[in-house]
LOKE-361964 format. One record per residue (C-alpha): residue number from 1; chain; x, y, z. Coordinates in Angstrom, 2 decimals. Layout:
N
<node><nr>NUM</nr><kette>A</kette><u>X</u><v>Y</v><w>Z</w></node>
...
This chain:
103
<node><nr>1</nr><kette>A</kette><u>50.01</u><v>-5.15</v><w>19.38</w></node>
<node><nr>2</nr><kette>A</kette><u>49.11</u><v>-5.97</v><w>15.27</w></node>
<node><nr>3</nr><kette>A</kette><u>50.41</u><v>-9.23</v><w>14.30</w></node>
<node><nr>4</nr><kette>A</kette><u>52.93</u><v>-8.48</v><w>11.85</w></node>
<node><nr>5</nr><kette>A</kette><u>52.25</u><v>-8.22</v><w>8.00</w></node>
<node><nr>6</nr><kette>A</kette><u>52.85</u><v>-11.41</v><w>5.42</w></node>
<node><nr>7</nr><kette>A</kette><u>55.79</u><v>-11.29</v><w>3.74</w></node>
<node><nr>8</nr><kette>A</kette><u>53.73</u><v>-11.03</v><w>0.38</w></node>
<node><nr>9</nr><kette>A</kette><u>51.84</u><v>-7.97</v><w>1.67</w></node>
<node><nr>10</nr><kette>A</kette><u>55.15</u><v>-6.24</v><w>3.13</w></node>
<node><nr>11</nr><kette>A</kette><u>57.18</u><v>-6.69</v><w>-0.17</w></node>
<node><nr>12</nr><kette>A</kette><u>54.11</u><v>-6.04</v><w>-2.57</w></node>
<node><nr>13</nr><kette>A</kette><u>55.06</u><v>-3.26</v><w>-5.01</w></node>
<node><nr>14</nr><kette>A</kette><u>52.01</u><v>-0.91</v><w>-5.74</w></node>
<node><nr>15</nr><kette>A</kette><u>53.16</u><v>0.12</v><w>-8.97</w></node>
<node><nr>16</nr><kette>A</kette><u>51.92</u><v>-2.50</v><w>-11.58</w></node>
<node><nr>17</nr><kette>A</kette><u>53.88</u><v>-2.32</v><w>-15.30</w></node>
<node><nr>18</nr><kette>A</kette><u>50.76</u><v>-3.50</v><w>-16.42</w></node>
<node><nr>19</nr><kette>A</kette><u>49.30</u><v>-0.86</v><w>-19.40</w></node>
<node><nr>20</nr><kette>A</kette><u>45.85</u><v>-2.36</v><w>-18.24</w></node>
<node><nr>21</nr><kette>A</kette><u>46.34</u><v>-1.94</v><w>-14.09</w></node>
<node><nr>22</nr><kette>A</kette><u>42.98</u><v>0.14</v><w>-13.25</w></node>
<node><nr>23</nr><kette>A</kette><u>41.28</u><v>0.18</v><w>-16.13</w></node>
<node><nr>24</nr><kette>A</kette><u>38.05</u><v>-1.84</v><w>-17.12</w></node>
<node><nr>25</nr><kette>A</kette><u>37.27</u><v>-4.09</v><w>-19.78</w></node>
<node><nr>26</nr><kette>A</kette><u>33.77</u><v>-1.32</v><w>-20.27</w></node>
<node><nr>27</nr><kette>A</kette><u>36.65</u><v>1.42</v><w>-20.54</w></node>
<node><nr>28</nr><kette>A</kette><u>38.77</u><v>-0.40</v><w>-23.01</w></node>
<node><nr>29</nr><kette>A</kette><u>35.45</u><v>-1.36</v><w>-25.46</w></node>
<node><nr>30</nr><kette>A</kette><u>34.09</u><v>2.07</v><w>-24.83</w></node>
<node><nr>31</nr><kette>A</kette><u>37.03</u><v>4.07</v><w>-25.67</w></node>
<node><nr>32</nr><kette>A</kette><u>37.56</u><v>1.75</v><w>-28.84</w></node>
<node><nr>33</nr><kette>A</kette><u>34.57</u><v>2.91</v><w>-30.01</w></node>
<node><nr>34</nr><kette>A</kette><u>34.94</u><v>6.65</v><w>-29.15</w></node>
<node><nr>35</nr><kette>A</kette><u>38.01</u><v>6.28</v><w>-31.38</w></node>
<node><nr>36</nr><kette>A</kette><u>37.19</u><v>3.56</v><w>-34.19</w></node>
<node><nr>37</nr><kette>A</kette><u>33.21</u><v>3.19</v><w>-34.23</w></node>
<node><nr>38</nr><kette>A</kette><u>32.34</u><v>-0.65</v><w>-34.89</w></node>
<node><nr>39</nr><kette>A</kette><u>33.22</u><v>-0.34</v><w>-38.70</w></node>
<node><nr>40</nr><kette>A</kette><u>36.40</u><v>0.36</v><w>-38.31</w></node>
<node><nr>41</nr><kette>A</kette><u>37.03</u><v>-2.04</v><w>-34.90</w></node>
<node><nr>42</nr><kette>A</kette><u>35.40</u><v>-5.11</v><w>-37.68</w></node>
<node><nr>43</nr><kette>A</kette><u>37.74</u><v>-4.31</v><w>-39.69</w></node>
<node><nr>44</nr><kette>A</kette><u>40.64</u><v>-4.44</v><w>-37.36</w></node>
<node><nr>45</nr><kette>A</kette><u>39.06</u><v>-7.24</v><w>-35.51</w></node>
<node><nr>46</nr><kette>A</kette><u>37.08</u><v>-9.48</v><w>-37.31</w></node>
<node><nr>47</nr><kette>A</kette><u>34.58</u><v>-10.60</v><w>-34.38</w></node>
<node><nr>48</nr><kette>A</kette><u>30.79</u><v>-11.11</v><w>-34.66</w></node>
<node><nr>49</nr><kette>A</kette><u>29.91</u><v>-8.61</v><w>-31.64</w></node>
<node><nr>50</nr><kette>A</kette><u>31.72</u><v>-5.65</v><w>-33.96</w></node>
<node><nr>51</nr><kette>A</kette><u>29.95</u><v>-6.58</v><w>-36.89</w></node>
<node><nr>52</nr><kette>A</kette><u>26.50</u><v>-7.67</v><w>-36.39</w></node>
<node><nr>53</nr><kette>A</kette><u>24.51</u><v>-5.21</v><w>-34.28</w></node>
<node><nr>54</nr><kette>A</kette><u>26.93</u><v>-4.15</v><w>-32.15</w></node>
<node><nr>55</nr><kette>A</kette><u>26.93</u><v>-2.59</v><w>-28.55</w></node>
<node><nr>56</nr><kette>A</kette><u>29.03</u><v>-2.35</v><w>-25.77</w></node>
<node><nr>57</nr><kette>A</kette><u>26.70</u><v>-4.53</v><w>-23.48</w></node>
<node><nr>58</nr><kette>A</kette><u>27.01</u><v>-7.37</v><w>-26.40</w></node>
<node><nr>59</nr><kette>A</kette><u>31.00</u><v>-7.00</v><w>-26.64</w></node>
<node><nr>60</nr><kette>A</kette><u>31.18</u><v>-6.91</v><w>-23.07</w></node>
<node><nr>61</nr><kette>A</kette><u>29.14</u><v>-10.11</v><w>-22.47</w></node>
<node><nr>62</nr><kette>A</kette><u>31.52</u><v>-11.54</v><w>-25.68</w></node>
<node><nr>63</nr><kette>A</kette><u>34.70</u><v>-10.62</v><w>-24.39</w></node>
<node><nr>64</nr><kette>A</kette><u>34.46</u><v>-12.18</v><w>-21.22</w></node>
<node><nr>65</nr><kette>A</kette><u>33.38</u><v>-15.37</v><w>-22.44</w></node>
<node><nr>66</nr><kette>A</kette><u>36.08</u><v>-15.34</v><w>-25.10</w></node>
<node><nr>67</nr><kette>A</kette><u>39.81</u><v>-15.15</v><w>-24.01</w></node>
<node><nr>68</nr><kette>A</kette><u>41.60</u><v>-14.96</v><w>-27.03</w></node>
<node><nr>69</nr><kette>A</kette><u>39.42</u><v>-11.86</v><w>-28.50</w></node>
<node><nr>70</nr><kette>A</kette><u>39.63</u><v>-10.47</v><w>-25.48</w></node>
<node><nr>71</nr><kette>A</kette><u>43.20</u><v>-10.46</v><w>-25.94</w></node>
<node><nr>72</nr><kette>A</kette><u>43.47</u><v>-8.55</v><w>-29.42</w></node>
<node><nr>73</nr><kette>A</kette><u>41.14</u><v>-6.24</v><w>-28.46</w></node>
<node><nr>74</nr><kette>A</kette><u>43.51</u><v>-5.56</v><w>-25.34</w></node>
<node><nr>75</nr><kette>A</kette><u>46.34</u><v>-5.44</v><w>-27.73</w></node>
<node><nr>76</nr><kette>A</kette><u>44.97</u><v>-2.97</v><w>-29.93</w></node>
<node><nr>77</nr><kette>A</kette><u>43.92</u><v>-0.92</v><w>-26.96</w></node>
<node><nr>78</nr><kette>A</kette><u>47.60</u><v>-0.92</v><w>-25.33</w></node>
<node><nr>79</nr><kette>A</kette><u>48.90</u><v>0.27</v><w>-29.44</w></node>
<node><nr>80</nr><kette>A</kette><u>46.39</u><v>2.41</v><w>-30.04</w></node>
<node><nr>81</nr><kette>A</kette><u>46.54</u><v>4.26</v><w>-26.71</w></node>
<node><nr>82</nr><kette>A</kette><u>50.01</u><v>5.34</v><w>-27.15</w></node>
<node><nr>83</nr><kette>A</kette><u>48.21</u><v>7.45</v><w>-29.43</w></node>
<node><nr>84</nr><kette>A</kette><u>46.03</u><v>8.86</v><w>-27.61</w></node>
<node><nr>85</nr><kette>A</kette><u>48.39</u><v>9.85</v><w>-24.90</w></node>
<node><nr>86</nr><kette>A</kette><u>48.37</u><v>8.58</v><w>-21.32</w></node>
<node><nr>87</nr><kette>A</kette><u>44.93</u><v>6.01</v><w>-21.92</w></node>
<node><nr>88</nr><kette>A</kette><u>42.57</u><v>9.13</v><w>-21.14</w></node>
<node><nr>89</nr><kette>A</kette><u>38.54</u><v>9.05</v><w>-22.25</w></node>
<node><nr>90</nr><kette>A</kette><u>37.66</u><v>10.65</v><w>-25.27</w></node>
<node><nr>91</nr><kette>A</kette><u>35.23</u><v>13.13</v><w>-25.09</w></node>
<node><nr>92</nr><kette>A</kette><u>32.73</u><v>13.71</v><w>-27.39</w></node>
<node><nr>93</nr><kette>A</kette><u>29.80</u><v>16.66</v><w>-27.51</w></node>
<node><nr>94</nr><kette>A</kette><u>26.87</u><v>16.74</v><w>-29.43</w></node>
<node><nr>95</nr><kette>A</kette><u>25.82</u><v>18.35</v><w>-32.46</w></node>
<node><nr>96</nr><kette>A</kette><u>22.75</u><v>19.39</v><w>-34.38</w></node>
<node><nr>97</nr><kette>A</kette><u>22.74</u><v>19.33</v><w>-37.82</w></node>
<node><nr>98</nr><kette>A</kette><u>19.89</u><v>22.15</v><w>-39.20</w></node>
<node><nr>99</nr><kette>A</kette><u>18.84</u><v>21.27</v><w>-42.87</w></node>
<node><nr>100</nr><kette>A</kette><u>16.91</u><v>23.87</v><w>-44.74</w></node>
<node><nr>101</nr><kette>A</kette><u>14.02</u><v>22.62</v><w>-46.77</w></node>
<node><nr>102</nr><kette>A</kette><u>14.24</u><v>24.06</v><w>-50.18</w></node>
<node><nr>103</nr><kette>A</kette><u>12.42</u><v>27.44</v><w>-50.78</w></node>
């Protein structure tokens, strides 16, 4: 016979009201960019790692080390996904660009 379940376990809800529940910090910086490029997230967000040669590795490493701009950029995920619809990747193809020389 299983010894029975904590009381914490038994009553735990599995739907989170968290906007964030599932979703990683890589996701959230990642589809930011998709959607804003770094210009535009600067400009929203003043912080260093949007400005001066930014990546996602860089804003990552920021972030996580930085509360508080962890929070607006959380924030202006949670707005700007509304947008978006229900928080789904952007996807993005490639395309050439074929300049003629001048004849």
């Amino acid at each position: 016979m299983n010894p029975p379940l904590p009381d914490s376990i038994k009553s735990k809800d599995h739907s989170s009201k968290d906007p964030l529940h599932g979703i990683t910090l890589k996701e959230i910086v990642t589809q930011l960019h998709a959607n804003y490029g770094w210009e535009e997230l600067a400009l929203r967000i003043p912080i260093r790692c949007f400005s001066f040669e930014p990546s996602v590795q860089s804003t990552l490493k920021f972030l996580r080390k930085t509360p508080w701009a962890r929070t607006k950029v959380e924030e202006l995920y949670i707005k700007a996904s509304k947008n978006w619809g229900h928080c789904q990747p952007v996807t993005t193809t490639a395309t050439t660009t074929v300049i003629n020389p001048a004849e």
